[in-house]
C-alpha positions in Angstrom: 98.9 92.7 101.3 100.6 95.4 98.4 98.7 94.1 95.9 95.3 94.7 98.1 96.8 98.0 99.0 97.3 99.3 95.1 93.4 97.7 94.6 92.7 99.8 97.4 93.9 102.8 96.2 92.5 102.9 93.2 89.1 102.3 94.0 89.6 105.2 96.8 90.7 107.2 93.4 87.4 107.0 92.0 85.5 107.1 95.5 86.8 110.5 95.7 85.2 111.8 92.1 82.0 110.8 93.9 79.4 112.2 96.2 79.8 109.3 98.6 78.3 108.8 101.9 78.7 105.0 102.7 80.7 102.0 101.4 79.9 98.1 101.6 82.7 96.8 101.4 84.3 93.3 101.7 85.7 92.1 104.8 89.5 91.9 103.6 88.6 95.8 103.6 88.1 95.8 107.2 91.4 96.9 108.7 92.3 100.2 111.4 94.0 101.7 108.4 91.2 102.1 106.0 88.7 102.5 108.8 90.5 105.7 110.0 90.7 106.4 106.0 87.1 106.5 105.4 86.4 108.1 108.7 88.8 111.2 108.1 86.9 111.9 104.9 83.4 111.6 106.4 82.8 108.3 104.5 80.8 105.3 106.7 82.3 102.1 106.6 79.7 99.5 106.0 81.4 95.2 106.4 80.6 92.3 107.6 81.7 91.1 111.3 85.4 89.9 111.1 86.1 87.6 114.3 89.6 88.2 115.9 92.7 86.5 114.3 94.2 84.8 117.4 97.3 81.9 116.9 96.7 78.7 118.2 98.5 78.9 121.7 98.4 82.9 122.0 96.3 85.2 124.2 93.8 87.3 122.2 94.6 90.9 121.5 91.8 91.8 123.5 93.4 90.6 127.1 96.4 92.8 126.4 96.4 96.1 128.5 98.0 99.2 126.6 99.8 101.0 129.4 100.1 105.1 127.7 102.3 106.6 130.3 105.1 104.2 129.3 103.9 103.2 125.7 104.1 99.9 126.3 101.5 96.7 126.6 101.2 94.5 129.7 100.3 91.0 128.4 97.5 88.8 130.9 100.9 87.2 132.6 102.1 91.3 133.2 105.0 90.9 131.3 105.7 93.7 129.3 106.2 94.0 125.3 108.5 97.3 124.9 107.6 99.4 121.3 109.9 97.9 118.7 109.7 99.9 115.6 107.0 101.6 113.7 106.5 99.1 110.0 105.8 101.6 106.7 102.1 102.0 106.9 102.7 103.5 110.0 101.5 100.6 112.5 103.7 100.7 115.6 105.4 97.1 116.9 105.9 95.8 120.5 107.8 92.5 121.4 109.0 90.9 124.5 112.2 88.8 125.1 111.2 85.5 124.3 113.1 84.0 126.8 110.3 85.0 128.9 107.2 83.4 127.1 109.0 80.1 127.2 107.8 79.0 130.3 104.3 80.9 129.6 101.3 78.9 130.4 
């Protein structure tokens, strides 16, 4: 993942020389973090469809509810997954006890 973040950055280097109005890029590209990038600068992000990432045995991001008023996720058995800590590239964590996903269908 650092190594695809210093290519990154480099080629966003020499983006920024040019007059650019989209980017094709490759799907290992396709991440909130450069999406927001490109967006803030008025560049459209052009990439293949990436299907969700879901573990074997996990519930799909998608059937998790983000409650705001308590900044916190409800997962599809409405347990809740409290904000951990927010990792260096600024993407914010949330976990739950374990002890409570063991007997988790």
């Amino acid at each position: 993942m650092r190594m695809m973040a210093r290519r990154f950055r480099a080629v966003m280097e020499k983006l920024e020389e040019l007059p650019v109005e989209m980017v094709a890029a490759d799907t290992m590209y396709k991440t909130p973090a450069i999406a927001k990038l490109f967006h803030d600068k008025g560049i459209r992000l052009l990439s293949t469809y990436k299907r969700p990432q879901t573990k074997k045995g996990f519930f799909p991001k998608h059937e998790y509810v983000y409650d705001e008023c308590h900044d916190r996720y409800l997962c599809p058995q409405d347990q809740v997954l409290s904000h951990y800590t927010t990792d260096r590239e600024g993407y914010r964590e949330y976990r739950i006890n374990l002890q409570i996903c063991v007997n988790c269908p």
